[in-house]
C-alpha positions as CSV (number, residue, x, y, z in Angstrom):
1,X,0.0,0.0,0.0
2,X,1.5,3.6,-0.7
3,X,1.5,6.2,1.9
4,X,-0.1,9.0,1.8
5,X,2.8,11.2,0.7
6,X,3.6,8.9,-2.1
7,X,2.2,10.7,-5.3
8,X,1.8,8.2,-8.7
9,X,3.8,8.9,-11.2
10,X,1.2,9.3,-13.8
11,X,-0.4,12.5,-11.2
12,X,2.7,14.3,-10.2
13,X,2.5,16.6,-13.3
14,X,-1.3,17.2,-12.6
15,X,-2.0,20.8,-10.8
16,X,-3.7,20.2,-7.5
17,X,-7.5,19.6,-7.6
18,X,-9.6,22.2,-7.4
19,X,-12.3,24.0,-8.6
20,X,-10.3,25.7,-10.9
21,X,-9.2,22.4,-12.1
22,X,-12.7,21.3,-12.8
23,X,-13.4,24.7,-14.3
24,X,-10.7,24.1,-17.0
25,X,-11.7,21.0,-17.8
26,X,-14.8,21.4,-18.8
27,X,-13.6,24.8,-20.4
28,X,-11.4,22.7,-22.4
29,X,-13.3,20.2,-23.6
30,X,-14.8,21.8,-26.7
31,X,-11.0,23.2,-27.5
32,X,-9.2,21.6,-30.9
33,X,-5.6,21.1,-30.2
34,X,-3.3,23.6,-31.4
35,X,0.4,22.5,-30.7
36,X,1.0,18.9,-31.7
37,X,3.9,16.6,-30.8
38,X,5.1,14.4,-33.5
39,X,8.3,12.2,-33.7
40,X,11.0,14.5,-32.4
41,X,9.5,14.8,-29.5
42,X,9.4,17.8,-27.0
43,X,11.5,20.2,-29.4
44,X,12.5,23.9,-28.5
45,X,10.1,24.6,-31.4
46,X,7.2,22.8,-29.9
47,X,7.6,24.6,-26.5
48,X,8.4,28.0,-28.2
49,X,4.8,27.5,-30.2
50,X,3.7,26.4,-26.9
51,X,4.5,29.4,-25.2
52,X,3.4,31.7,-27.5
53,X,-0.5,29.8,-27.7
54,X,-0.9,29.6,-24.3
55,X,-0.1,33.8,-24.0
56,X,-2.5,34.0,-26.9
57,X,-5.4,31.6,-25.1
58,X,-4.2,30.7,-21.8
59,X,-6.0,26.8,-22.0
60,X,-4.1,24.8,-24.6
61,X,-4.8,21.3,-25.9
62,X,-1.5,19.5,-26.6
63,X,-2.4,16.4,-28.9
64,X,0.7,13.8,-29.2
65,X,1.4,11.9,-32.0
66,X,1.6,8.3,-31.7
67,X,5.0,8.5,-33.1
68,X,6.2,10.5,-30.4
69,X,9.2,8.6,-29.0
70,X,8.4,9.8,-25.3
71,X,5.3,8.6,-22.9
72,X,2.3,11.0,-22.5
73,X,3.5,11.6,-18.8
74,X,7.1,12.7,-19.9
75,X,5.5,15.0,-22.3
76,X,3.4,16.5,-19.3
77,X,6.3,16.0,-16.8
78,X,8.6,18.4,-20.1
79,X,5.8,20.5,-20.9
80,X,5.3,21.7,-17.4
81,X,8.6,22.2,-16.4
82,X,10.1,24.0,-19.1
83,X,7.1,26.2,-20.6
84,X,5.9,27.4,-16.9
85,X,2.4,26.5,-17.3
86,X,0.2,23.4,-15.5
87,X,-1.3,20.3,-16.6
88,X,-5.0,20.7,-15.9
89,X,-5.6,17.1,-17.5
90,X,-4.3,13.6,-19.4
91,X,-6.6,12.6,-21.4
92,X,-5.3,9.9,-23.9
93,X,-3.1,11.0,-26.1
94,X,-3.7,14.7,-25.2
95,X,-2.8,16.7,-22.6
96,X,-4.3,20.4,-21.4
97,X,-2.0,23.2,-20.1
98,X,-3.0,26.5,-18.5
99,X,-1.1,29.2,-17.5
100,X,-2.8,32.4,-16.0
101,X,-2.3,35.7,-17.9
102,X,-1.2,38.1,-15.3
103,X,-3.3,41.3,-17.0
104,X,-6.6,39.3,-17.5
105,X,-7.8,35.4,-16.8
106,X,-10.6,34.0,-18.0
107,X,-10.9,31.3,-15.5
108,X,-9.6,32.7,-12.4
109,X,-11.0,36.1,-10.8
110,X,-8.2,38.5,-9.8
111,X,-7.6,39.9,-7.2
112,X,-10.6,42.0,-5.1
113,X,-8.8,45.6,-4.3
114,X,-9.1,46.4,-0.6
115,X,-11.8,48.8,0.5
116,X,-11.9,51.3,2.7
117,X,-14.3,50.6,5.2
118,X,-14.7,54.6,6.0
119,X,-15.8,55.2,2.5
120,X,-18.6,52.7,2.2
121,X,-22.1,53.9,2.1
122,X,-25.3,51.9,3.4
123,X,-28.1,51.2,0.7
124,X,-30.4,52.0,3.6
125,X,-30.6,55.8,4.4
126,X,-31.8,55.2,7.9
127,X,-28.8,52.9,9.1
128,X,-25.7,53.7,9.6
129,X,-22.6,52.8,7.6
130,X,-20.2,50.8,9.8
């Protein structure tokens, strides 16, 4: 039996589970894939094509050939490491990446300013703002 800390092999790539997670996987199920990894494997051209989709979309469907000489995993395991972003999912043969773009997500909210609790008016004329 595996302890707890143990993570499989085929999950260590994954992001954690989340909402978000869920969020992107249902977001990305009606994507087509736009990079595709054929028989040279993970190249510098792949991940530079990559990079430059998931600035453009920020959820990118990675479909790899079957003559790809690495496994799925070590595709995730390359992809994530070297183009920043996260594996949302594995799916077969194709594998979904997300990275957040810092101006303006479309899957995660950003960051709430902080109010000023000494500026906020009541909707209620007759109570008092706190």
């Amino acid at each position: 039996m595996m302890s707890p800390s143990t993570v499989s092999p085929k999950k260590k790539n994954l992001m954690p589970s989340s909402a978000l997670r869920s969020k992107l996987r249902g977001a990305g199920h009606a994507l087509s894939a736009i990079v595709q990894i054929g028989k040279d494997g993970t190249t510098a051209a792949v991940l530079k094509q990559l990079g430059q989709a998931l600035r453009d979309h920020e959820l990118v469907k990675v479909k790899i050939g079957s003559e790809c000489p690495d496994s799925r995993f070590e595709v995730a395991e390359q992809i994530a490491d070297q183009s920043g972003g996260n594996v949302a999912q594995i799916l077969g043969r194709t594998v979904l990446v997300y990275k957040r773009d810092p101006e303006k997500s479309r899957f995660e909210p950003s960051p709430a300013p902080p109010r000023d609790r000494a500026q906020k008016k009541s909707k209620h004329p007759a109570r008092k703002s706190v």
